[in-house]
C-alpha positions in Angstrom: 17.8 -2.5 -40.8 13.8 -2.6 -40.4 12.4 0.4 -42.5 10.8 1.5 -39.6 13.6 1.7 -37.1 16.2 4.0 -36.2 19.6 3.0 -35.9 19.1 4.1 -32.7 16.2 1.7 -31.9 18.0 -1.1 -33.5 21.1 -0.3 -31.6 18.5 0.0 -28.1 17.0 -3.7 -29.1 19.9 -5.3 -30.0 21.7 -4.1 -26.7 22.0 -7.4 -24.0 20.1 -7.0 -20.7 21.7 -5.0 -18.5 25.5 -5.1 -20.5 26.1 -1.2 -20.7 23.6 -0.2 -17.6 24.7 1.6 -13.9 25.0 -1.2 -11.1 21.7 -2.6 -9.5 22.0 -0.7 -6.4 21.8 2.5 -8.6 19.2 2.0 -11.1 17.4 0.0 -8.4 17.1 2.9 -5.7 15.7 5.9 -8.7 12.4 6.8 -8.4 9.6 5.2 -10.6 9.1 8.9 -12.1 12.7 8.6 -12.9 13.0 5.6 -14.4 9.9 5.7 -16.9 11.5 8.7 -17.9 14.8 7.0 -18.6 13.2 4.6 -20.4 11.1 6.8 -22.3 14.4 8.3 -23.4 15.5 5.0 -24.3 18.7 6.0 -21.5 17.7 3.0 -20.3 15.7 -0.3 -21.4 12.7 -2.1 -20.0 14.9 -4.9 -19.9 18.0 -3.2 -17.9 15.6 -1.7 -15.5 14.2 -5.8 -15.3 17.6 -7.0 -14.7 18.8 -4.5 -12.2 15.7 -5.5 -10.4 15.8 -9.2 -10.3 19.9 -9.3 -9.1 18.4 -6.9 -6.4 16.1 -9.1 -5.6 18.5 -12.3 -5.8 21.0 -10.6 -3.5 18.6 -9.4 -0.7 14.9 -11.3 -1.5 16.7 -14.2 0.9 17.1 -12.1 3.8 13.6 -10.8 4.2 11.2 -12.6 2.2 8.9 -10.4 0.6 9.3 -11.6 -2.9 7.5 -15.2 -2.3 6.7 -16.0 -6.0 9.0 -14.7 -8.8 8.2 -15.8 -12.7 11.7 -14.3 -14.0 11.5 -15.2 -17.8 7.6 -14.6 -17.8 8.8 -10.5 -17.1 11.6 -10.6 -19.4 9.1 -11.7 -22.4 7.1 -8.8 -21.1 10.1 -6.6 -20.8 11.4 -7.4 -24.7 7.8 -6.9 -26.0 7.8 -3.1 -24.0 10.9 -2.5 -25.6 10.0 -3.8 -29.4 7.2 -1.6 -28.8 8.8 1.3 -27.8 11.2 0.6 -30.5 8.3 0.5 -32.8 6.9 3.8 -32.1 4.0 2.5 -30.4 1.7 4.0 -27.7 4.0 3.7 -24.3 1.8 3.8 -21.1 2.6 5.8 -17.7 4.2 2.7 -16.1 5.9 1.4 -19.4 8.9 -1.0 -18.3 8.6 -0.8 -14.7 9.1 -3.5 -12.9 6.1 -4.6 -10.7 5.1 -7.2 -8.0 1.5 -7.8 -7.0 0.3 -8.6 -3.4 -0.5 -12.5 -3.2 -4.2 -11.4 -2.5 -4.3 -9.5 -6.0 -5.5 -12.5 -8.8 -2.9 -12.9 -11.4 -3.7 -14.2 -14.6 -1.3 -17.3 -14.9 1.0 -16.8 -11.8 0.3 -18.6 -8.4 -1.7 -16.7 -5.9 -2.1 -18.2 -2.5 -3.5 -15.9 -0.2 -1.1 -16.6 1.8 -3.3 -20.0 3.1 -2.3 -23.9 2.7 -5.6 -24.1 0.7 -4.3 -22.1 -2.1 -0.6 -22.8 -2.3 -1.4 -24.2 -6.0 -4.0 -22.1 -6.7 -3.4 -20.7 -10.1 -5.8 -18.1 -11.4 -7.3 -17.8 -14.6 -8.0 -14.1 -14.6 -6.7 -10.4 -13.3 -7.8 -8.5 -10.7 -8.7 -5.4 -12.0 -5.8 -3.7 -10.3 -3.2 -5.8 -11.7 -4.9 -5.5 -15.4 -5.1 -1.9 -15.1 -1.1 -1.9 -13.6 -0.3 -4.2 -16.5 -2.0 -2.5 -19.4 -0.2 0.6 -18.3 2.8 -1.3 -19.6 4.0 -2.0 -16.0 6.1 -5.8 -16.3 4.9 -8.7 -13.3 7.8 -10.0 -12.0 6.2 -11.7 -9.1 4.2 -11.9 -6.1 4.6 -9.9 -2.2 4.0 -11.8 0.6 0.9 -11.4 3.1 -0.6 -12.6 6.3 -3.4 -15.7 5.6 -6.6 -14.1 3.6 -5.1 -10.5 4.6 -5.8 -11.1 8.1 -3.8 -8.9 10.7 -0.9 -6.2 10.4 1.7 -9.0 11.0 3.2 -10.8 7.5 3.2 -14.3 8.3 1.7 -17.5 6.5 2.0 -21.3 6.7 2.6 -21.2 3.3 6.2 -18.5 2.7 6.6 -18.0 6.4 7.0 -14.3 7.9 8.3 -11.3 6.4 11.3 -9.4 8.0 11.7 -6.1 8.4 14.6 -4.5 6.4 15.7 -2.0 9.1 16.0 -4.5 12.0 15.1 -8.3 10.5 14.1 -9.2 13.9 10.9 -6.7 13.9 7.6 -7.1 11.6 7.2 -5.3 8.3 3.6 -4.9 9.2 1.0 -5.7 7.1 -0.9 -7.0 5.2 0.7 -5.4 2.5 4.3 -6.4 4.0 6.0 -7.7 1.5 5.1 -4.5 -1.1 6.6 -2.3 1.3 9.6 -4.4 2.2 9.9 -4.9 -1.4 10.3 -1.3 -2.1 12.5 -0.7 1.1 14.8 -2.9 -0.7 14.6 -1.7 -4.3 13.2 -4.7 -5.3 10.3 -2.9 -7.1 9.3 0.6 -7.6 6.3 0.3 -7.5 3.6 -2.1 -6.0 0.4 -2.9 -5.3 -2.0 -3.2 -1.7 -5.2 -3.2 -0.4 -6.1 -1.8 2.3 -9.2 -2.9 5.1 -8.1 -1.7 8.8 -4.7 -0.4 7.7 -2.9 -2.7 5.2 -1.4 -0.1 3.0 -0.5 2.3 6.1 0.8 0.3 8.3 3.7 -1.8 6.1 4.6 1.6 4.7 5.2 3.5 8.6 7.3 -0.1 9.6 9.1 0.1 6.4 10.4 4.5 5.9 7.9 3.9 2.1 4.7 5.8 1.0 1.5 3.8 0.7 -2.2 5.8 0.1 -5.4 4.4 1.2 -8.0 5.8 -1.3 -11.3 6.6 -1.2 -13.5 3.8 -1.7 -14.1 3.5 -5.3 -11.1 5.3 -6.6 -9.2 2.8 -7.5 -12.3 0.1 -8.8 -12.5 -3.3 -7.6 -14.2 -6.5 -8.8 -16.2 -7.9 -10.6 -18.3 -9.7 -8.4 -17.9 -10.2 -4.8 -17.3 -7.8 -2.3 -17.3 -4.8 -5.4 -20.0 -3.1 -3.5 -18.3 -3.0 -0.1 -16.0 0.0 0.8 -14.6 -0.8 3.6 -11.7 -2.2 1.8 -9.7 -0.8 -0.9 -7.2 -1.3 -3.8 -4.1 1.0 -4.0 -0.5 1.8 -4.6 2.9 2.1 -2.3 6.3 3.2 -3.5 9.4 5.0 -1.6 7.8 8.7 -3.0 4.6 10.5 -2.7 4.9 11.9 -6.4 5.8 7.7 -7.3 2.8 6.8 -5.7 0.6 9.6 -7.7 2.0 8.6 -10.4 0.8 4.7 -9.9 -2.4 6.1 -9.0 -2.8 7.4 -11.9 -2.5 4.6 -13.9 -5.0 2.2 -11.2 -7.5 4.9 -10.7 -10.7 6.0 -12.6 -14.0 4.8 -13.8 -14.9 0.8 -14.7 -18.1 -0.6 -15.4 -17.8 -3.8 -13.7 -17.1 -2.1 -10.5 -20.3 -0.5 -9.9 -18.8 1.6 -7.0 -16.1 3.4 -8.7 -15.6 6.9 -9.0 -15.6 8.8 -12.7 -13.1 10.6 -12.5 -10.2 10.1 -14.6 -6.6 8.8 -13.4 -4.8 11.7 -15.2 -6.3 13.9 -12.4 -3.3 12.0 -10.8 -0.6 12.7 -13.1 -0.2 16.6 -12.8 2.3 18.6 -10.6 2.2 18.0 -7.4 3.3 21.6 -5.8 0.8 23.7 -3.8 1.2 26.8 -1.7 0.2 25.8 2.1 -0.2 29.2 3.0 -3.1 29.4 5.6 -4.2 25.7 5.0 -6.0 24.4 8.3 -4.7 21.6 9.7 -6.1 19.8 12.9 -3.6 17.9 15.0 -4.6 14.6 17.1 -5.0 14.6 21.2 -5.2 10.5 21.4 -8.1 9.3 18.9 -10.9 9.0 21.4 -8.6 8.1 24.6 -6.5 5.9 22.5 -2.9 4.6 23.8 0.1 5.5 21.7 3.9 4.5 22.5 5.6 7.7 23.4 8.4 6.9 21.0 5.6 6.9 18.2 4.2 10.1 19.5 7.4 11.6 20.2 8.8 11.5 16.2 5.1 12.8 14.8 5.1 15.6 17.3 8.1 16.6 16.4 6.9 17.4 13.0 4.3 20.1 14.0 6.8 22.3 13.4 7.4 21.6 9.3 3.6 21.6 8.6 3.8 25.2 10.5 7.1 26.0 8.5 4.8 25.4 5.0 2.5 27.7 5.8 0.2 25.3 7.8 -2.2 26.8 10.4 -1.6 24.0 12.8 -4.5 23.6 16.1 -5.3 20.5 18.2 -8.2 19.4 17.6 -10.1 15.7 16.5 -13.1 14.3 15.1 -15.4 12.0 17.8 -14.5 8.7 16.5 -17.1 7.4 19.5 -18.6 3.9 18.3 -16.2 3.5 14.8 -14.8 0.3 16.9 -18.3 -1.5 16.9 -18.8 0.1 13.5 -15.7 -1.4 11.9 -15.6 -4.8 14.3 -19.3 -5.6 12.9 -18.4 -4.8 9.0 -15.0 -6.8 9.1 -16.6 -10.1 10.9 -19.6 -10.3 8.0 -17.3 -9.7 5.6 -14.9 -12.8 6.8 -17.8 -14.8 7.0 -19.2 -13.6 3.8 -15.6 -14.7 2.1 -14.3 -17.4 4.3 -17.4 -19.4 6.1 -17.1 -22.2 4.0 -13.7 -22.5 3.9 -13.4 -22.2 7.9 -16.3 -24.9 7.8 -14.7 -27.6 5.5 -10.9 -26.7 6.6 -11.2 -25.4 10.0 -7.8 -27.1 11.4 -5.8 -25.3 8.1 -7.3 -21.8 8.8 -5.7 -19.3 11.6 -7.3 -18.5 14.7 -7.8 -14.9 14.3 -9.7 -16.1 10.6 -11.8 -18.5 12.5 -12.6 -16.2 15.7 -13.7 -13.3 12.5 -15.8 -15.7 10.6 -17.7 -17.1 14.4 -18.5 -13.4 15.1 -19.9 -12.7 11.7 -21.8 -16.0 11.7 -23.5 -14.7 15.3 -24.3 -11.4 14.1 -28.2 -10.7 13.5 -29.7 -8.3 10.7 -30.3 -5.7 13.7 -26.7 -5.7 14.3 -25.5 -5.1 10.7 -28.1 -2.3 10.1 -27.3 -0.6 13.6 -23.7 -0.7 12.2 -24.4 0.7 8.8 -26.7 3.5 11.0 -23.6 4.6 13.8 -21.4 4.5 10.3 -23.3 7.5 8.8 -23.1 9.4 11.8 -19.9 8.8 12.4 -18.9 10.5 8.2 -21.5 13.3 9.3 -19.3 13.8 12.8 -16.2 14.1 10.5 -17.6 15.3 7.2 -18.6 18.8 9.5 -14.9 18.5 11.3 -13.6 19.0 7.6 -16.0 21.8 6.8 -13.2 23.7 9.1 -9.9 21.3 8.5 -8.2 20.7 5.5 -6.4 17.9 7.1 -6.6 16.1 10.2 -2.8 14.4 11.1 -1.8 11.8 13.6 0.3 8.5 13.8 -0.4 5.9 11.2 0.2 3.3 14.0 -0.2 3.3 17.9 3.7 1.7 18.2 6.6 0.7 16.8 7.4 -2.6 14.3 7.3 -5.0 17.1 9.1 -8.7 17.3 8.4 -10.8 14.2 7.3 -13.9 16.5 4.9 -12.0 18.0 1.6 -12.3 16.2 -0.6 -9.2 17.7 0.3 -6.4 19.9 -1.3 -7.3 23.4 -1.2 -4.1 25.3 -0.2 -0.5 24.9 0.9 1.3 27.8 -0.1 -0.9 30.1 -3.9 -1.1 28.1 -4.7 -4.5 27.0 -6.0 -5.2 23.5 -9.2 -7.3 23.4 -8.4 -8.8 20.1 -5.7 -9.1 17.1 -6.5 -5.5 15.5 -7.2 -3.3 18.3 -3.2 -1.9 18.4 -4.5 -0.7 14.7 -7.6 1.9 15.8 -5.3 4.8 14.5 -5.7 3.2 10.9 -8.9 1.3 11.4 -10.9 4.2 12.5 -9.8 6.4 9.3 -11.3 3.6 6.9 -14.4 3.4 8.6 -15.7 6.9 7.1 -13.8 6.0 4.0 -11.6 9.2 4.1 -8.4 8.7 2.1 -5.4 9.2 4.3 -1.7 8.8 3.6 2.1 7.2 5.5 4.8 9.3 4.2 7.9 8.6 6.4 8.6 10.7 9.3 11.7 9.6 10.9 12.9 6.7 12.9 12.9 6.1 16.7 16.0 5.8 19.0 16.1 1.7 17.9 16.2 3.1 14.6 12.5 2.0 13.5 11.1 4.2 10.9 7.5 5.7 12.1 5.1 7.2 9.0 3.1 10.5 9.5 -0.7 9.9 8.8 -2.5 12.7 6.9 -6.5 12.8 6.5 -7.9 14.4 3.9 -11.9 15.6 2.8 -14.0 13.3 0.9 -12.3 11.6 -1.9 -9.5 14.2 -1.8 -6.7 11.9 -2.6 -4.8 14.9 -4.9 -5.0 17.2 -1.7 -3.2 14.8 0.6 -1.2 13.7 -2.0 0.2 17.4 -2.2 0.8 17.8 1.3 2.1 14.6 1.5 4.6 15.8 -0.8 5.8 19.1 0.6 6.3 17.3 4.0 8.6 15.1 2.3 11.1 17.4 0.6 10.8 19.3 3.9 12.2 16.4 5.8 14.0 13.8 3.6 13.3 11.0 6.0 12.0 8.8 3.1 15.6 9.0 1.9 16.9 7.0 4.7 17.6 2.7 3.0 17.5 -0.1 4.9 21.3 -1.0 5.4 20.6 -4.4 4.0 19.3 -3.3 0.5 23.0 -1.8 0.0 
C-alpha cells in the first residue's frame, strides 16, 4: 500500500466502475449538490457517478437526441485522474466528478464542435471556451456535447447535421432552444449539470419546455471570450440543472472576474456558493398584465397565474404592475441582425445554399443596417434600462411567463401566430424572453407545473441589476413551495 493512502483510498481506487454502486436511475436522478457531496465522501466515485451517467444516456440518449457527440473513454480518463486525486489528498473543486456535457456552440478543446451547421460537422477545436475551461478546472468530467439549432439560431433544436431534439415529456413537441439538448439532457438524468448561452431566450426557454432550471445572468457574470463578440452583452454564458440551489452551485464555479473578458464582473463565484434561504416577508413583487400588449396562450397564463398565490404565501407583497418595454423589439431586432452579420456574413456569402433561412434573412438585415440605425438602437436601449432600472427602485422582482406558449410540434420550425396574432418573423413568439435580455437584467425558469397535455410551463423571475443571488433565492423558495421540478419525464425511468 502507497505510503500516502489509506486503506480506505486504495480500497475507493481499486473498486471497478460502477460494481458496488445504486442503479443508474438512482444515482442519475440526485441532485449535483448531492452527488459532489457523495463523492466528496468518497460514498461514491467519480467514476460510478460517470458510469451511471453514460448507461443513462445509452438507454434513453436514442429516444430524444440531446447527447449528439459523446467521447466515453476521454471522461473516464478524466474520471480516474478526479479520483487518484481525491485519493491523493489533493485540492477537489466545487464540481469535482460530475458529469458534464457542453452545448455544441461552447469550443471544446479536442472534441468536435459543430454549431450545429454542415460547415462544421468536422470541426475540431483546438482551444476552450472559457465556460467550459472554467466548468472543467472545477474538476467537472466532459462527457460530450448537447445538441442546438444551426449557429444558435431560433428556440427550436434542429440541425442538418444531428437532426431535431425531442422533447422528453411528449417526443412529438420541441425541447425548445437553443440550449435544447442541455435541458433535455438533464430531464433525463443524463447530466447534472450543463452548460447554455443565452441571446433572446436560449437558457429559459429549453428549461420552461423541459420542467429544469436554467438562469440567464447578467452580462458579464459569467465572462466570455477572448476575442469576438466579448464586448457584446446581449448574449450570455450560463448554467441549467433540474434545481435552483444545482444551478447556484454551477454558477459558482463559471462565474467571476477574467482578464481576457474585458466585460466581466469582479465579483467572486463563491458569492454563489452560500445558503440559499431568505425570509420573503414584505418583498415587492410586480406581476405581469401582457408585456406591452403581448399575446400569451391561456394555458401558459393559466399555470403562472395560478402561482400568485405561493409568492403571496412566502411573504411576497404581490401587485400588477410592468415595466414599458415600448421599442425593446427594434432594440433587440437591430443588435441580433449586426451581430449575425458580424459572425456569419462570410459564411452566408461563400455557403449561402448550406446556411438556414432564418440565418440568412438575420445576416441581410444586419448587412442593410446603417450607423444611424445601430446608434439609435444603442440610444432607445438606455432608455429602455432607465424605464426599468426606476420600475426596480419600487420592485424587487418583476414575474411573468418565460414563454408566450406551450412546446409546440417538433416539425414545426417557428411559432406563426398566437391567438390569432401573427408573428412577423422566427423569434417574435419569444418577446417574453427577448425583451428581459435587452436591458441585461438576469431572470430565471424554475418549473411551474404542466398544462392539461401535460407540458411543463417555467415561471420567469426578474431580478435588479446583476442580482443573480436575489433571484436565485426566490427562485428557490418557490420551488420547495411547489415541487413541480420533481415531476421526470416518463421516458428517463
Amino acid at each position: 500500500m502507497p505510503n500516502d493512502l489509506t486503506r480506505r483510498d486504495c480500497l475507493f481506487l481499486a473498486t471497478a466502475s460502477g460494481a458496488q454502486a445504486a442503479p443508474a436511475p438512482e444515482i442519475c436522478f440526485l441532485t449535483a449538490t448531492e452527488l459532489a457531496s457523495r463523492i466528496r465522501r468518497k460514498d461514491l466515485s467519480a467514476r460510478e457517478v460517470l458510469e451511471a451517467h453514460l448507461k443513462q444516456i445509452e438507454r434513453v440518449n436514442p429516444k430524444v437526441n440531446a447527447i449528439v457527440t459523446l467521447v466515453a473513454d476521454q471522461a473516464r480518463a478524466a474520471a480516474l485522474k478526479a479520483d487518484e486525486a481525491q485519493a491523493h489528498g489533493k485540492p477537489l473543486g466545487a464540481l469535482h466528478g460530475l458529469p458534464v456535457a457542453h452545448k455544441d456552440l461552447a469550443e471544446t478543446k479536442g472534441i468536435r464542435t459543430t454549431f450545429g451547421s454542415p460547415l462544421m460537422k468536422d470541426n475540431v477545436p483546438t482551444r476552450d471556451a472559457l465556460i467550459v475551461e472554467r466548468i472543467r478546472r472545477a474538476g467537472a468530467v466532459t462527457l460530450g456535447k448537447t445538441n442546438t439549432p444551426e449557429f444558435g439560431a431560433g428556440s427550436q433544436t434542429f440541425n442538418p447535421v444531428f437532426g431535431a431534439t425531442l422533447n422528453p415529456y411528449d417526443v412529438t413537441k420541441t425541447c425548445g432552444g437553443s440550449s435544447g439538448g442541455a435541458a433535455v439532457a438533464l430531464a433525463c438524468g443524463m447530466v447534472p449539470i450543463a452548460d447554455g448561452s443565452d441571446m433572446g431566450g436560449s437558457l429559459r426557454n429549453p428549461a420552461s419546455f423541459c420542467n429544469v432550471v436554467g438562469i440567464r445572468p447578467a452580462p458579464g457574470r459569467v465572462p466570455i471570450g477572448p476575442g469576438g463578440l466579448s464586448w457584446f452583452t446581449l448574449g450570455v454564458h450560463g448554467p441549467m440543472a433540474r434545481t435552483v440551489a444545482d444551478t447556484a452551485l454551477f454558477l459558482s464555479a463559471s462565474a467571476g472576474p477574467e482578464p481576457r473578458s474585458p466585460s466581466s464582473i469582479t465579483e467572486p463565484g463563491s458569492l454563489f456558493a452560500r445558503p440559499l434561504e431568505r425570509n420573503f416577508k414584505g418583498a415587492r413583487v410586480a406581476w405581469f398584465k401582457d408585456l406591452n400588449g403581448q399575446p400569451f396562450d391561456p394555458r401558459v397564463t393559466r399555470v403562472i397565474d395560478d402561482q400568485r398565490k405561493v409568492f403571496q404565501s412566502l411573504g411576497c407583497i404581490v401587485d400588477q404592475a410592468e415595466p414599458d418595454f415600448s421599442g425593446a423589439d427594434e432594440v433587440f431586432k437591430t443588435l441580433r441582425a449586426w451581430s449575425f452579420e458580424l459572425a456569419q456574413a462570410e459564411r452566408v456569402s461563400q455557403h449561402r445554399d448550406l446556411v438556414k433561412d432564418t440565418i440568412q434573412w438575420e445576416v441581410d438585415r444586419g448587412a442593410k443596417l446603417t450607423g444611424r440605425q445601430i446608434s439609435r438602437a444603442e440610444a432607445k436601449r438606455g432608455e429602455i434600462y432607465e424605464r426599468v432600472r426606476q420600475f426596480f427602485e419600487k420592485f424587487e422582482y418583476f414575474i411573468l411567463p418565460v414563454t408566450q406558449v406551450p412546446a409546440f410540434d417538433v416539425k414545426q420550425p417557428y411559432i406563426t401566430s398566437i391567438n390569432g396574432k401573427k408573428m412577423e418573423s422566427y423569434i417574435d413568439w419569444m418577446r417574453s424572453c427577448y425583451f428581459i435580455s435587452t436591458v441585461g437584467n438576469p431572470a430565471i425558469s424554475v418549473p411551474a407545473g404542466f398544462t392539461p397535455e401535460g407540458l411543463p410551463v417555467g415561471i420567469q423571475i426578474v431580478g435588479r441589476h446583476q442580482a443573480e443571488w436575489s433571484i436565485l433565492q426566490l427562485g428557490a423558495a418557490f420551488e420547495k413551495a411547489t415541487g413541480a421540478g420533481r415531476r421526470r419525464p416518463p421516458i428517463a425511468g
